[in-house]
KOLKOL-757981 format. One record per residue: residue number from 0; x, y, z of N, C-alpha, C, O in turn. Coordinates in steps of 0.1 Angstrom, whole numbers, plus 5000, padded with zeros to 4 digits. Each point is the difference from the previous one (the first is absolute). Example, Ala and Ser with C-alpha at 12.3 -4.5 7.8 and 13.67 -1.06 7.14 Angstrom:
2
{0, {5132, 4943, 5078}, {4991, 5012, 5000}, {5009, 5012, 5000}, {5010, 5000, 5007}},
{1, {4986, 5011, 4986}, {5009, 5011, 5000}, {4992, 5011, 5008}, {5005, 5011, 5001}},
***
This chain:
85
{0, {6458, 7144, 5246}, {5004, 4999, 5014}, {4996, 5014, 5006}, {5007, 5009, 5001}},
{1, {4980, 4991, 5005}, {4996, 5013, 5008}, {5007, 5001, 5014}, {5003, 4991, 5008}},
{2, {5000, 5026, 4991}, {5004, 5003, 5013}, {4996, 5010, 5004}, {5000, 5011, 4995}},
{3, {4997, 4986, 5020}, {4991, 5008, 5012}, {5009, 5013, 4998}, {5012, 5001, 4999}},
{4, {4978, 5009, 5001}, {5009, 5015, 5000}, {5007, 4998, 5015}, {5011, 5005, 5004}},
{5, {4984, 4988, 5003}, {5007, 5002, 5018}, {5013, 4991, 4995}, {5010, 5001, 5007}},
{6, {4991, 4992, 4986}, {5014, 4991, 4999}, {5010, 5011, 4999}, {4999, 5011, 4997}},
{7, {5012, 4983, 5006}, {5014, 5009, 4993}, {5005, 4987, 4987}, {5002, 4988, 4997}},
{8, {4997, 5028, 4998}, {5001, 4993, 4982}, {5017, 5007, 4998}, {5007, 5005, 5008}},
{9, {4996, 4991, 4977}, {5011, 5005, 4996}, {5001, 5013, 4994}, {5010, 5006, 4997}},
{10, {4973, 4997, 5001}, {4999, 5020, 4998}, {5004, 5002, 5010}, {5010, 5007, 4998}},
{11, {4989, 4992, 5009}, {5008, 5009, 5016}, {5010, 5002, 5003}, {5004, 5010, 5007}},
{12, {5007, 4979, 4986}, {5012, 5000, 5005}, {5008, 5003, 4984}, {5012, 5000, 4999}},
{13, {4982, 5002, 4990}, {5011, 5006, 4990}, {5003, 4985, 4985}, {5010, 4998, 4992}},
{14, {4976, 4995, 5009}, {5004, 4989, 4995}, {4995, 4992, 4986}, {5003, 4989, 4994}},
{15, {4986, 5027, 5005}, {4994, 4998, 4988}, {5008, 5002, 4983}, {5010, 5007, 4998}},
{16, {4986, 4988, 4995}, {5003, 5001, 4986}, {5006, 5017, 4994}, {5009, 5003, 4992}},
{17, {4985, 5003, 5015}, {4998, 5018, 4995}, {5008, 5007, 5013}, {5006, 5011, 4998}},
{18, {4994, 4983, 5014}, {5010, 5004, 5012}, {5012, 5000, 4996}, {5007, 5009, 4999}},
{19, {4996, 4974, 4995}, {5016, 4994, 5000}, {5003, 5014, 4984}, {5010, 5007, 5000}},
{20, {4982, 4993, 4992}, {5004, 5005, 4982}, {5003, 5014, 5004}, {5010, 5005, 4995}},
{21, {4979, 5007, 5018}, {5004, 5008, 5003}, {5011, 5007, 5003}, {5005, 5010, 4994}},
{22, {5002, 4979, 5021}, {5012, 5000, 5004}, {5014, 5001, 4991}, {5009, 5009, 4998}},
{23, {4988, 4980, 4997}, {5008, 4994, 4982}, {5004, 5017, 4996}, {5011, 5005, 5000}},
{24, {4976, 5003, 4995}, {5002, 5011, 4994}, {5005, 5011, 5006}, {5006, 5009, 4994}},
{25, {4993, 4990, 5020}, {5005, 5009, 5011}, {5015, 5002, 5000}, {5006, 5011, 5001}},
{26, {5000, 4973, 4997}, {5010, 4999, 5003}, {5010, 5007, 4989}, {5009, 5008, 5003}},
{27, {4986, 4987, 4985}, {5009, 5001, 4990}, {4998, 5012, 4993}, {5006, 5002, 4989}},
{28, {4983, 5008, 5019}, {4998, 5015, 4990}, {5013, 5006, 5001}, {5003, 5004, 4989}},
{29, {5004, 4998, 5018}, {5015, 5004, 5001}, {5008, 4996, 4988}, {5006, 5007, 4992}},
{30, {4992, 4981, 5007}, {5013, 4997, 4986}, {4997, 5002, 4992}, {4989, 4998, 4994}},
{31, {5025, 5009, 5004}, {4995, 5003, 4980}, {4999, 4987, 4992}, {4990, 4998, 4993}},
{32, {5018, 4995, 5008}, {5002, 4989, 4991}, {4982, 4989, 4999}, {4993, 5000, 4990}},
{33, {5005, 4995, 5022}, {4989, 5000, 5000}, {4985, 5001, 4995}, {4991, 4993, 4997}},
{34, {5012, 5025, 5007}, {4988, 5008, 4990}, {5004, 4999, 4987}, {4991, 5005, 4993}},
{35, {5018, 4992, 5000}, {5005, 4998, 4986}, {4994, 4991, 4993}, {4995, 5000, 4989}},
{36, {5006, 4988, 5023}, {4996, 4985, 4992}, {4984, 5000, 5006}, {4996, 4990, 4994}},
{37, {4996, 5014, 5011}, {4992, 5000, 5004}, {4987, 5007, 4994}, {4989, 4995, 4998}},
{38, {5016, 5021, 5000}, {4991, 5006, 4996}, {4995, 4995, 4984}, {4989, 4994, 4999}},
{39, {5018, 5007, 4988}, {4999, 4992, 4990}, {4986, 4991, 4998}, {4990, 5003, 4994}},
{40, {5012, 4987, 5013}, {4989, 4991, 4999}, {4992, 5005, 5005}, {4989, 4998, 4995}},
{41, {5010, 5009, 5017}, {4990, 5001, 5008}, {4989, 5016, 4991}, {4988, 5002, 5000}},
{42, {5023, 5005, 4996}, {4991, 5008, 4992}, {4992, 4995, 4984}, {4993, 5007, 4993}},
{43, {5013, 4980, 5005}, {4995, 4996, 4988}, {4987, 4988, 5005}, {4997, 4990, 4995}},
{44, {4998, 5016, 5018}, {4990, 4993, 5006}, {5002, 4987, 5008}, {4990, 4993, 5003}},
{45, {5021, 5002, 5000}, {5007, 4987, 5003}, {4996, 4999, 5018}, {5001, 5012, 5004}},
{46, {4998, 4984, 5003}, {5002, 5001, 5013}, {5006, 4987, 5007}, {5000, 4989, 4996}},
{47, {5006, 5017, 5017}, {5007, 4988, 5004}, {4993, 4992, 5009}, {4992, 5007, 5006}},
{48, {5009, 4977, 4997}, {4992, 4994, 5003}, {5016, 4986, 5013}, {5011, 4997, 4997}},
{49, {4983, 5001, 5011}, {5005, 4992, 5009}, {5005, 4987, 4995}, {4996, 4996, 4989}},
{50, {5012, 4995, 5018}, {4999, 4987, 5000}, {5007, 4994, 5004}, {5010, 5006, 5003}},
{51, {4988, 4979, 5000}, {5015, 4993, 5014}, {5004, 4989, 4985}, {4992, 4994, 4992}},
{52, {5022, 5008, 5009}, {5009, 4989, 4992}, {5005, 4990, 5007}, {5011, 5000, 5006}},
{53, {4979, 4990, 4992}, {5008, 4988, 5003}, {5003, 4989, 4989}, {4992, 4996, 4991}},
{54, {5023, 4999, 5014}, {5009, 4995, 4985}, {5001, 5013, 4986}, {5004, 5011, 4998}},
{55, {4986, 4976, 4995}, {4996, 5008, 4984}, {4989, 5007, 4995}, {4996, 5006, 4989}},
{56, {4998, 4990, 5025}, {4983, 5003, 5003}, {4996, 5012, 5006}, {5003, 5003, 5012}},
{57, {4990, 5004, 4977}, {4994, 5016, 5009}, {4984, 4992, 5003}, {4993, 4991, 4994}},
{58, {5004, 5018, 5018}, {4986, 5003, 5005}, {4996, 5015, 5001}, {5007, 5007, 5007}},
{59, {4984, 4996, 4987}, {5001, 5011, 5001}, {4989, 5007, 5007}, {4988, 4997, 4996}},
{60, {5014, 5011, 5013}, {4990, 5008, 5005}, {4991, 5008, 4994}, {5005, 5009, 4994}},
{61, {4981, 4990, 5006}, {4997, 5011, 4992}, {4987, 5000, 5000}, {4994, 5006, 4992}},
{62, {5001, 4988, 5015}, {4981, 5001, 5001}, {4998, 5008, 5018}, {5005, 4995, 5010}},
{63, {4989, 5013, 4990}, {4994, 5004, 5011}, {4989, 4995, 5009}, {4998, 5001, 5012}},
{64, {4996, 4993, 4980}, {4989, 4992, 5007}, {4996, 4987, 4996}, {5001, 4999, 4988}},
{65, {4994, 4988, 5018}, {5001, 4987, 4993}, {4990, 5001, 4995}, {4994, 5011, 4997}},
{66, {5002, 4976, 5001}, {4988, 4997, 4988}, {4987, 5002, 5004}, {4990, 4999, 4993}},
{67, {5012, 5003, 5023}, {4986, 5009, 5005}, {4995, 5011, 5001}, {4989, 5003, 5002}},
{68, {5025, 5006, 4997}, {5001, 5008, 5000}, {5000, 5006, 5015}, {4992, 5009, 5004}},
{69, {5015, 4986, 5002}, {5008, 5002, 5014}, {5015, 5007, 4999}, {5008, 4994, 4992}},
{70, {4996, 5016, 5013}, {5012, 5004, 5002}, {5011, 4990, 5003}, {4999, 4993, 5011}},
{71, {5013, 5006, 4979}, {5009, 4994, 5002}, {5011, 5005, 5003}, {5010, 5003, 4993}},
{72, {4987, 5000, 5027}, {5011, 5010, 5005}, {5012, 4997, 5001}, {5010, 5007, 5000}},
{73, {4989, 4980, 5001}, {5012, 4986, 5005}, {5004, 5000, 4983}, {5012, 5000, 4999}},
{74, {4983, 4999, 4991}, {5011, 4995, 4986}, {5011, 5004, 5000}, {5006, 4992, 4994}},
{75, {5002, 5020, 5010}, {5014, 5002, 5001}, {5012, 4987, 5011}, {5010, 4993, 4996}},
{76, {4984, 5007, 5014}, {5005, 4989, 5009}, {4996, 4983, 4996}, {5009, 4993, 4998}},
{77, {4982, 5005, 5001}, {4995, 4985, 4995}, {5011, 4993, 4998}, {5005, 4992, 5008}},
{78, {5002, 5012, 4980}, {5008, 4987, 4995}, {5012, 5000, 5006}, {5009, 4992, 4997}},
{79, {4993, 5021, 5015}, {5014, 4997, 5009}, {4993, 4990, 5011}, {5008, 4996, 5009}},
{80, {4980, 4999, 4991}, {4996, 4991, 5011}, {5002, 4985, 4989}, {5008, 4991, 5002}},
{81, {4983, 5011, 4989}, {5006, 4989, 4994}, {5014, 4991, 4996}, {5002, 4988, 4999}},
{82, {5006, 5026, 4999}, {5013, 4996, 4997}, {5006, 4990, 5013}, {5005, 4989, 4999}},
{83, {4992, 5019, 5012}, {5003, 4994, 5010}, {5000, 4988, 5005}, {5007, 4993, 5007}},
{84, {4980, 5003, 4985}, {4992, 4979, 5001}, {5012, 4998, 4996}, {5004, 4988, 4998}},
***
């Protein structure tokens, strides 16, 4: 799904994969507890990765670009549109 750099995408407004995981880390550098459960894995090379739970079913976010290799600015939002059908 190509998009026109003149479009307004969801890089602009905070909606990318690495925007939303930034924030995530912003938020919670304060807590100790947090950096407890967090750092562990993540220094044994682990990283954290997105995903919308619906029911028993993860989807998970986690590709940047599709199979064309087009930016997938919209993959964070998508499945709150879906959900919505």
């Amino acid at each position: 799904m190509p998009v026109s750099k003149d479009d307004s995408t969801a890089e602009g407004i905070g909606f990318t994969r690495k925007q939303v995981l930034d924030r995530f880390n912003a938020s919670v550098a304060s807590l100790s507890d947090w950096q407890a459960i967090l750092n562990s894995p993540v220094n044994r090379g682990r990283r954290l990765e997105l995903c919308w739970r619906i029911g028993a079913n993860l989807d998970w976010i986690r590709l940047d670009n599709d199979i064309q290799g087009n930016p997938r600015s919209w993959s964070v939002i998508f499945l709150a549109g879906c959900r919505q059908v």
